[in-house]
VEXTORTI-173666 format. One line per 3 residues: number of its first residue (from 0); their letters; for each residue x, y, z of N, C-alpha, C. Coordinates in pm, whole numbers. Layout:
VEXTORTI-173666
NUM) A) X:Y:Z:X:Y:Z:X:Y:Z | ... $
END
This chain:
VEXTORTI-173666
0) XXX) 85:-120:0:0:0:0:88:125:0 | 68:206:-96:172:321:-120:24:467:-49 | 134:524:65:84:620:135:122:765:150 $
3) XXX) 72:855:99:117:954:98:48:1062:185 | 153:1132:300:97:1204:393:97:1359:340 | 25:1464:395:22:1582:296:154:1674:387 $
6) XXX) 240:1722:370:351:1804:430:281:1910:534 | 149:1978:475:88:2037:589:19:1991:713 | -8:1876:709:-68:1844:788:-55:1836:907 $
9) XXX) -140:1873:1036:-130:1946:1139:-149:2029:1283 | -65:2024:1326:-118:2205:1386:-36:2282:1297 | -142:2407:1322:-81:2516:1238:-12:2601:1335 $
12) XXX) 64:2693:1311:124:2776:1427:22:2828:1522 | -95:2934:1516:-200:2941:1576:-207:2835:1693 | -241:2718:1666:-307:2610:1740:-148:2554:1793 $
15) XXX) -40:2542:1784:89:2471:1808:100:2607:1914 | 116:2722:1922:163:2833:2039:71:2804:2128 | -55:2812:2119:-166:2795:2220:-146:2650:2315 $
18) XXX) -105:2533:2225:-113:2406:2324:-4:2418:2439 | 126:2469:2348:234:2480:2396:242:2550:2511 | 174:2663:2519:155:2758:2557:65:2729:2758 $
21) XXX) -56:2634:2673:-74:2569:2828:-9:2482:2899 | 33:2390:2826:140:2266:2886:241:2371:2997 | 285:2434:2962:378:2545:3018:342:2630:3125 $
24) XXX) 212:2629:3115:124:2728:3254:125:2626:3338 | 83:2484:3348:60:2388:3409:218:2362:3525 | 338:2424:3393:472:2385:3472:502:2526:3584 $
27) XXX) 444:2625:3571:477:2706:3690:341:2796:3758 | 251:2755:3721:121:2803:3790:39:2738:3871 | 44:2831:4002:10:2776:4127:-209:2756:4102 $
30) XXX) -231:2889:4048:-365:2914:4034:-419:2809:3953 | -560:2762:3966:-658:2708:3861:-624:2771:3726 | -588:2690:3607:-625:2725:3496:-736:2676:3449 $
33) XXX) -817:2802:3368:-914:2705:3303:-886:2801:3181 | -989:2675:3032:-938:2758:2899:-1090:2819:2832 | -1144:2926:2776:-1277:2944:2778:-1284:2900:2613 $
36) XXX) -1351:2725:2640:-1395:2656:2546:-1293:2568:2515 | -1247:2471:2473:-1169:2347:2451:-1043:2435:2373 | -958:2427:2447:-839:2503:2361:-787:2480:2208 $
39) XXX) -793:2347:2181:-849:2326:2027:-952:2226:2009 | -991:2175:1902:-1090:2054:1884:-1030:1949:1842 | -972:1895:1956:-935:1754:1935:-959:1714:2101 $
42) XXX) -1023:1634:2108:-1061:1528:2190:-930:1465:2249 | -845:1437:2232:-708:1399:2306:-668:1483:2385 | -592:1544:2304:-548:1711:2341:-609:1761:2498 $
45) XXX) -772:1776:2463:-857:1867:2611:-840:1679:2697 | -878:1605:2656:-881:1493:2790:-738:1500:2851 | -645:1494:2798:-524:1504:2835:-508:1630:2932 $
48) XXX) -509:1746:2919:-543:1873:3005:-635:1875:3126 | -713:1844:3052:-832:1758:3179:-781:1684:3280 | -708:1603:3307:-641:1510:3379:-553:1591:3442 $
51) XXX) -474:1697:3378:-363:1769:3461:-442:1902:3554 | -576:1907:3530:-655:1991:3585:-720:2133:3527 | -648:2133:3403:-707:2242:3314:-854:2214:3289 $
54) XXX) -934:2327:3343:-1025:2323:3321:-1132:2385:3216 | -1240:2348:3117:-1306:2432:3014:-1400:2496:3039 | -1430:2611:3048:-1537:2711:3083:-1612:2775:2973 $
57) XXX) -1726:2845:3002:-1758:2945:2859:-1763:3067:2922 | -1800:3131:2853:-1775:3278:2896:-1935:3286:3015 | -2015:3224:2991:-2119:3217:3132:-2046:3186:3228 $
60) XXX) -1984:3112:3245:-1924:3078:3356:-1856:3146:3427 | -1812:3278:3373:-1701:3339:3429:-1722:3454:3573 | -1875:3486:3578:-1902:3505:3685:-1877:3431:3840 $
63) XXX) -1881:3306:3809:-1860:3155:3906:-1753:3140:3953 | -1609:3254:3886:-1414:3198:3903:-1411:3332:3975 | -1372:3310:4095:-1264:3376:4210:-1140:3408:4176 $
66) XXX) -1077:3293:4144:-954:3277:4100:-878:3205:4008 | -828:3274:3921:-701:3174:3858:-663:3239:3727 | -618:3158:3628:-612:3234:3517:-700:3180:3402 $
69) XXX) -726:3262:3308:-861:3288:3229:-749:3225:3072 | -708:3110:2983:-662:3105:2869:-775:3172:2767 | -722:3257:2688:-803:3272:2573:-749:3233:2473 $
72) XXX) -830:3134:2403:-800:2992:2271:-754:3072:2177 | -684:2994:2055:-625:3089:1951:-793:3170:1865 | -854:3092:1875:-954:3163:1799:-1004:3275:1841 $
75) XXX) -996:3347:1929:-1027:3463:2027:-1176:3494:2092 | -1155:3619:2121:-1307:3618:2179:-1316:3769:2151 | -1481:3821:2149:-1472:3973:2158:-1446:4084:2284 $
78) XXX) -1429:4181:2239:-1384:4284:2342:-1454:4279:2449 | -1566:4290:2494:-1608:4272:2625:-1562:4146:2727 | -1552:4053:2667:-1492:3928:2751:-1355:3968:2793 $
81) XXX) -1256:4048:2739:-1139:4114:2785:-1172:4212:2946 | -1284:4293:2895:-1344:4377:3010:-1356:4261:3168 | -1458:4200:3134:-1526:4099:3229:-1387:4016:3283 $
84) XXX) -1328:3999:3248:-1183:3914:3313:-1104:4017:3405 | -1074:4146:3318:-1042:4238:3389:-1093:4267:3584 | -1234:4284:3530:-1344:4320:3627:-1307:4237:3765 $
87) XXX) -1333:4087:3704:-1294:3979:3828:-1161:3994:3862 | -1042:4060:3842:-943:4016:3871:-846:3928:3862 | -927:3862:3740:-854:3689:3693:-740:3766:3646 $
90) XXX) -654:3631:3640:-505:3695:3496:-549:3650:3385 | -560:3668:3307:-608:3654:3154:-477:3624:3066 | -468:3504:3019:-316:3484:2932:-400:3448:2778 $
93) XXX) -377:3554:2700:-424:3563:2595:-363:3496:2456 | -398:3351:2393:-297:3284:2293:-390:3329:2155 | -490:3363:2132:-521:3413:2047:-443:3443:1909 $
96) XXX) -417:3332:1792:-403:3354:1674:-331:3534:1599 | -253:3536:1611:-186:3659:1563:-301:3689:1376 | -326:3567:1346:-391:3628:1236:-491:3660:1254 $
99) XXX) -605:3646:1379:-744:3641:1389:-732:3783:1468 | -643:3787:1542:-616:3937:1588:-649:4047:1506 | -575:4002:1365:-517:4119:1271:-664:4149:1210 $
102) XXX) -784:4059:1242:-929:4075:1187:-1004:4146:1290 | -968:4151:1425:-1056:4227:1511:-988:4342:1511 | -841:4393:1486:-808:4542:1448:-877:4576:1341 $
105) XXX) -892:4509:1242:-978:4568:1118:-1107:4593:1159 | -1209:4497:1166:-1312:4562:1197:-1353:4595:1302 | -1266:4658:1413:-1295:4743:1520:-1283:4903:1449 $
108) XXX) -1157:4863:1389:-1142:5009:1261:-1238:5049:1192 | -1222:4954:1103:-1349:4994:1007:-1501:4971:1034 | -1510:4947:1148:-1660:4945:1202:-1693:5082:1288 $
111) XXX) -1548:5166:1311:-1593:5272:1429:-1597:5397:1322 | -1504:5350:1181:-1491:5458:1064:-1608:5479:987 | -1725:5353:1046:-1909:5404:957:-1902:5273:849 $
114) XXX) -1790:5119:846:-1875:5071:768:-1901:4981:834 | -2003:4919:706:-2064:4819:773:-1963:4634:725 | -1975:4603:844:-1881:4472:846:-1946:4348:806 $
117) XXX) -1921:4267:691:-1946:4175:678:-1869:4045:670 | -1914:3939:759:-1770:3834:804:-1820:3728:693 | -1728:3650:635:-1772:3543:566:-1700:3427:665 $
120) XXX) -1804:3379:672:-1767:3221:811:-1899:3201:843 | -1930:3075:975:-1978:3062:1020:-2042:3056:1135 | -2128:3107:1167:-2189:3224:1248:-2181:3136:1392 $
123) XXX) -2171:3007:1383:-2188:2907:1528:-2006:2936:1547 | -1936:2920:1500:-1785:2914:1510:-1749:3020:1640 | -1659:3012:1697:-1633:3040:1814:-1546:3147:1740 $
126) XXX) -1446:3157:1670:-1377:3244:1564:-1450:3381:1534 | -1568:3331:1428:-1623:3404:1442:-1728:3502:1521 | -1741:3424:1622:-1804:3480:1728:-1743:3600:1826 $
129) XXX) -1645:3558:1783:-1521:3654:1853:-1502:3772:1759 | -1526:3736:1632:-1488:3882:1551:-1586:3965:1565 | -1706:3896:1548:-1835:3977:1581:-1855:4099:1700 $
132) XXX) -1739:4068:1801:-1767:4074:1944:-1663:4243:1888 | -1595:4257:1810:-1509:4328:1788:-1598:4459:1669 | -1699:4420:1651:-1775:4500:1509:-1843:4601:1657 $
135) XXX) -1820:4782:1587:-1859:4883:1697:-1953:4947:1660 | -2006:4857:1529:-2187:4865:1470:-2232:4760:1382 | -2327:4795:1305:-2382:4706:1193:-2284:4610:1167 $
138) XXX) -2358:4437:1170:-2243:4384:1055:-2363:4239:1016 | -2270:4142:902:-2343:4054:850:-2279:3962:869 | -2280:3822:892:-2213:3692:855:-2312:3643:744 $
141) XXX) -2220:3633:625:-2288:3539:502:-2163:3430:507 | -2256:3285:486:-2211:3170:494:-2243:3071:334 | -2364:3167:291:-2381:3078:171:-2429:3174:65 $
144) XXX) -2408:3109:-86:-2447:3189:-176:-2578:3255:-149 | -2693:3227:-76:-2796:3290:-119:-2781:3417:-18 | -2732:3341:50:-2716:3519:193:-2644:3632:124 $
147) XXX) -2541:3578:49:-2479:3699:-34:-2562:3829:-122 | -2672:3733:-182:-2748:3744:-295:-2867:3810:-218 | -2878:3796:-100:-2970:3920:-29:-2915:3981:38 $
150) XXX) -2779:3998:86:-2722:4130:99:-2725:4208:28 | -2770:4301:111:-2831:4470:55:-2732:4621:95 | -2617:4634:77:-2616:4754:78:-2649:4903:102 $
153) XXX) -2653:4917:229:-2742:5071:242:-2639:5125:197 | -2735:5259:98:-2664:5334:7:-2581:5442:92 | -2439:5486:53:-2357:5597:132:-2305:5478:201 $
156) XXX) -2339:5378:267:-2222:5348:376:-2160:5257:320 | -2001:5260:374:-1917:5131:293:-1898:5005:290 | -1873:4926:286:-1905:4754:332:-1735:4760:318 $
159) XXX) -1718:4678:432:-1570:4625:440:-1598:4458:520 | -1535:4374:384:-1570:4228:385:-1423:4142:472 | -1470:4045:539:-1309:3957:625:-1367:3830:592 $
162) XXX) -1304:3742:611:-1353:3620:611:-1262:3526:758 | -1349:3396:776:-1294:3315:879:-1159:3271:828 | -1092:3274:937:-905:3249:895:-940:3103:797 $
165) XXX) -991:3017:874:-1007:2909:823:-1110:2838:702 | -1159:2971:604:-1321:2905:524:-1220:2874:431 | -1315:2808:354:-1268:2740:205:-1268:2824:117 $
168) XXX) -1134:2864:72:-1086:2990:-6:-1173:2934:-164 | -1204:2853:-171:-1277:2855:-345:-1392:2916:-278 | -1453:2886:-182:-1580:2963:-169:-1618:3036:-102 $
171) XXX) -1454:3104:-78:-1451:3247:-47:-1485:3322:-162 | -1390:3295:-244:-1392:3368:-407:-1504:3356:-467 | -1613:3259:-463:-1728:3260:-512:-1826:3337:-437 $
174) XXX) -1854:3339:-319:-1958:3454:-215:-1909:3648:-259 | -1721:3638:-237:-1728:3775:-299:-1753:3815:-432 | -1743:3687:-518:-1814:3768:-664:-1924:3775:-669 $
177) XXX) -2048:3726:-577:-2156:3767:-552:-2167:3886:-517 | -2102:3910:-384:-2130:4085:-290:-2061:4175:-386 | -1935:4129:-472:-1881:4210:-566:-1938:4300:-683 $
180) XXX) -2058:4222:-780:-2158:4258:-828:-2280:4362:-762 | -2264:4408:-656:-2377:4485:-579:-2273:4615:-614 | -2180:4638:-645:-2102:4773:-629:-2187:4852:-675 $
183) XXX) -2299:4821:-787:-2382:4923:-822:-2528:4871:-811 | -2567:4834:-730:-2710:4786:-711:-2790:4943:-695 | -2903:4908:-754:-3023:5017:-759:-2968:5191:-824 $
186) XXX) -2849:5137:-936:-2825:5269:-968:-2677:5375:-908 | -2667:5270:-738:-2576:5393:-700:-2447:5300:-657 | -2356:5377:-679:-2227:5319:-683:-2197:5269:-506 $
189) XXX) -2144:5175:-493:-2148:5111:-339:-2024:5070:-301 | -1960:5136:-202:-1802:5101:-178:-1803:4993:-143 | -1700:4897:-150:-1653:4767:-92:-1524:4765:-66 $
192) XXX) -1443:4755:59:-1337:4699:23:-1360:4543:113 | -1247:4451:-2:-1236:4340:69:-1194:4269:86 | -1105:4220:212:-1034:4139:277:-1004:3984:258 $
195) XXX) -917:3950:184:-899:3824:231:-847:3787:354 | -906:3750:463:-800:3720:560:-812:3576:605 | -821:3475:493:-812:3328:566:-614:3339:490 $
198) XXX) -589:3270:659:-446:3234:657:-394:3162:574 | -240:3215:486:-201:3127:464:-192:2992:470 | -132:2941:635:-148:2797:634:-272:2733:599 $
201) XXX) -401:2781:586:-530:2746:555:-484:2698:411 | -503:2801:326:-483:2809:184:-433:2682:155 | -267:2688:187:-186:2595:171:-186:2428:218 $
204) XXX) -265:2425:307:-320:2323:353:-406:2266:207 | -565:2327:179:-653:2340:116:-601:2317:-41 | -481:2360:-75:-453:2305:-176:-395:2197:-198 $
207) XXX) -295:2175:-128:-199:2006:-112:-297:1921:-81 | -433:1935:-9:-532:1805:1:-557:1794:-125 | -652:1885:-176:-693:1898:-294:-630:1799:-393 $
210) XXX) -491:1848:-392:-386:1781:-487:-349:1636:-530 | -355:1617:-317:-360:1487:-330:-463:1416:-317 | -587:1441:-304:-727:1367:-324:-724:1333:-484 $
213) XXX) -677:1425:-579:-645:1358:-703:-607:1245:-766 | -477:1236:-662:-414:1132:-742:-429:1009:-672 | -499:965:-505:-516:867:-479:-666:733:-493 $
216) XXX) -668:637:-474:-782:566:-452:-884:603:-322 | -754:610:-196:-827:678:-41:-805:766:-17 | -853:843:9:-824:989:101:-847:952:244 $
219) XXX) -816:951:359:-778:1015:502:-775:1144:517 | -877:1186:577:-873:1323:638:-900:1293:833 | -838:1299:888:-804:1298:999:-779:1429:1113 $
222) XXX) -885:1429:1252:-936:1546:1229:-1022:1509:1404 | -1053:1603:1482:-1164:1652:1555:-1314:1651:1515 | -1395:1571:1578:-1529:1586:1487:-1599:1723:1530 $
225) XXX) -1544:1807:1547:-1590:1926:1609:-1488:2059:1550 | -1398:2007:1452:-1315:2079:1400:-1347:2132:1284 | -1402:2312:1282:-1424:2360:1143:-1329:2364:1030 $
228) XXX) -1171:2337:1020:-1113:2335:920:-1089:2204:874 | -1127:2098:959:-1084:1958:946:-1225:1961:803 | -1343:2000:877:-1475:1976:816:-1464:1995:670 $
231) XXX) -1367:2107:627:-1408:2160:488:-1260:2107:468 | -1159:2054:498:-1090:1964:429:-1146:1842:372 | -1253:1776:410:-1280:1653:422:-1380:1669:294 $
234) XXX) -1453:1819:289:-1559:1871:168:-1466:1879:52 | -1347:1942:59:-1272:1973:-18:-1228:1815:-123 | -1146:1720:-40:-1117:1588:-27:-1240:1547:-108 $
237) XXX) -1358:1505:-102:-1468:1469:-151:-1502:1465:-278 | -1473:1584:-299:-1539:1605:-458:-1382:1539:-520 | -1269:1540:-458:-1172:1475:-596:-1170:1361:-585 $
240) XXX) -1206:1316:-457:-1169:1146:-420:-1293:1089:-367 | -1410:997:-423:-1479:931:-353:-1500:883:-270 | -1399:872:-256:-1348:703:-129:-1248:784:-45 $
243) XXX) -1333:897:14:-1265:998:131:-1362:960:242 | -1230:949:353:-1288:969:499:-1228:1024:615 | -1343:1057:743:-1318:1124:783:-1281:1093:942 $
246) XXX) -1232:1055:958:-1162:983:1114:-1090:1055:1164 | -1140:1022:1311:-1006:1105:1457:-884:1046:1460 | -868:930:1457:-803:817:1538:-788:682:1471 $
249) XXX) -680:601:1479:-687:477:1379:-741:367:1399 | -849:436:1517:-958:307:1565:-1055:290:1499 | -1064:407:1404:-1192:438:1311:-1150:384:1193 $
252) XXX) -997:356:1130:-999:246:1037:-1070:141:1012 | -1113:113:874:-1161:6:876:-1106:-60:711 | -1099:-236:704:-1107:-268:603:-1147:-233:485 $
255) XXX) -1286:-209:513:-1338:-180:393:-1307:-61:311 | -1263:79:362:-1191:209:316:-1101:195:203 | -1048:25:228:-920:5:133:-960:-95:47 $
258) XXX) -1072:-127:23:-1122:-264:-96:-1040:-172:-252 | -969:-250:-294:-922:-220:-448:-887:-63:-444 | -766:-60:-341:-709:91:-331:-555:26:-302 $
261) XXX) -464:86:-368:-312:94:-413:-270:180:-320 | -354:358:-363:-263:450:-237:-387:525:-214 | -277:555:-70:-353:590:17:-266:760:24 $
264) XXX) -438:862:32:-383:986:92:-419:1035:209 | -320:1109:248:-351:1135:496:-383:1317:444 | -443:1345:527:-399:1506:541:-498:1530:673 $
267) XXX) -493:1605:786:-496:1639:865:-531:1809:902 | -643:1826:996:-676:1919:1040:-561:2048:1159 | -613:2154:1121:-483:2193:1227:-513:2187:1345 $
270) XXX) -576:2143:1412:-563:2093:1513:-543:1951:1608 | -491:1883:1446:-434:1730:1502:-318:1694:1535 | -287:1624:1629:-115:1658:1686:-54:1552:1567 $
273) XXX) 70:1585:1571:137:1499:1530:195:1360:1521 | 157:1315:1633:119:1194:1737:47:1095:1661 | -67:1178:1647:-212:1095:1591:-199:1046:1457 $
276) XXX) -152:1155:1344:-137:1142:1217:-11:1045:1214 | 119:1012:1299:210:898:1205:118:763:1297 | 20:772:1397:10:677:1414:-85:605:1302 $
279) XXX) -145:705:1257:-250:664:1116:-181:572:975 | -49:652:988:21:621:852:52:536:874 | 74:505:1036:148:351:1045:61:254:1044 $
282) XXX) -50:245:1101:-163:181:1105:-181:132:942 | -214:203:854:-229:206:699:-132:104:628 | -58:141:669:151:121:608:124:-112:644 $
285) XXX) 69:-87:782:108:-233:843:-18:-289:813 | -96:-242:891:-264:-321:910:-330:-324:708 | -288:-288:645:-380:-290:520:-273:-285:387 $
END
């Protein structure tokens, strides 16, 4: 069985500073840590933390902590949850994604400068929930072509578009040539500017699956079942390779994945350790 793993596959820096980042609080912090929401989506990862006493909270909860320190996940959170940590006195150790940052300076900017913000992601995502938290008026999350296609434009004000670090850059490019076409809806000319801001490592990820869903019989996408970039790797994976699946762990192997398959392709969510993915390849490599 000839197996080919994708070079990105992963944590991405984002999600690799943040783990790192708690393992390390654990080695000199006397206080309760807890992280607000599973520091990434992998199920290993938080049970493992869990056991050393890191604990997961949501932002309800935060009335309930006396003491300790407050992790904020790479995906971030909005400005008031900064306030409210403050308030209690917690220490707040902030790992928050340097690229998801660079989206709540924007539209804290361009939301206080009069436009109106529209996020392309998904509106349950914790990511985006956090950018939202950062908009200092009006804004939209469009997730699918038709939401685009009833975005409306109030005339005079500007639209300034971001997207989730992590959406699927083909259908990024397809939603903004939708909102792109409104520049002149009803006659009057309508500013847009607009942002790509899904990360590099996204991109780059998103294409090497791609690449290699081509050329194999299996695809492996390996992944958090709760993981939004794992999810649209696995969509991505799909349409080139039939015989794509979507597993945590190499317990979820099965025979049948490999009936009249030669090679096999791995690629991995960024939030899968490295651990997990050679144990897959090895699993593949021996068992099939």
């Amino acid at each position: 069985m000839r197996v080919k793993t994708a070079k990105t596959a992963g944590f991405c820096f984002g999600v690799q500073r943040a783990v790192e980042r708690v393992y390390k609080l654990l080695e000199s912090q006397e206080q309760p840590i807890y992280t607000l929401g599973p520091i990434i989506h992998n199920e290993q990862v938080v049970s493992d933390l869990e056991k050393r006493g890191v604990q997961v909270i949501s932002e309800e909860d935060l009335p309930g902590i006396r003491r300790g320190v407050i992790v904020i996940r790479s995906h971030g959170v909005g400005k008031e949850v900064y306030s409210q940590i403050r308030q209690r006195g917690l220490v707040c150790e902030d790992v928050t994604c340097p690229f998801v940052l660079k989206i709540h300076r924007i539209v804290e900017r361009e939301s206080a400068a009069g436009s109106h913000i529209v996020i392309i992601g998904d509106r349950n995502h914790p990511e985006v929930q956090g950018i939202c938290g950062w908009c200092q008026g009006p804004y939209t999350v469009i997730h699918e072509p038709e939401e685009a296609r009833k975005y409306s434009p109030a005339p005079g004000i500007p639209t300034c578009v971001v997207s989730q670090t992590t959406f699927n850059y083909n259908k990024f490019k397809e939603l903004v040539e939708i909102l792109e076409k409104k520049r002149y809806d009803n006659n009057v000319l309508n500013i847009f500017s607009i942002l790509n801001t899904i990360c590099n490592a996204t991109e780059e990820r998103q294409r090497e699956a791609k690449a290699i869903a081509k050329e194999v019989d299996t695809m492996l996408v390996v992944g958090g079942r709760h993981s939004s970039n794992t999810q649209k790797l696995f969509e991505i994976c799909k349409k080139e390779c039939g015989n794509t699946y979507y597993i945590q762990t190499p317990v979820d192997l099965d025979s049948e994945m490999f009936q009249c398959s030669s090679y096999v392709g791995i690629t991995a969510g960024a939030s899968t350790p490295k651990k997990i993915i050679e144990e897959v390849q090895e699993h593949v490599r021996i068992k099939f």
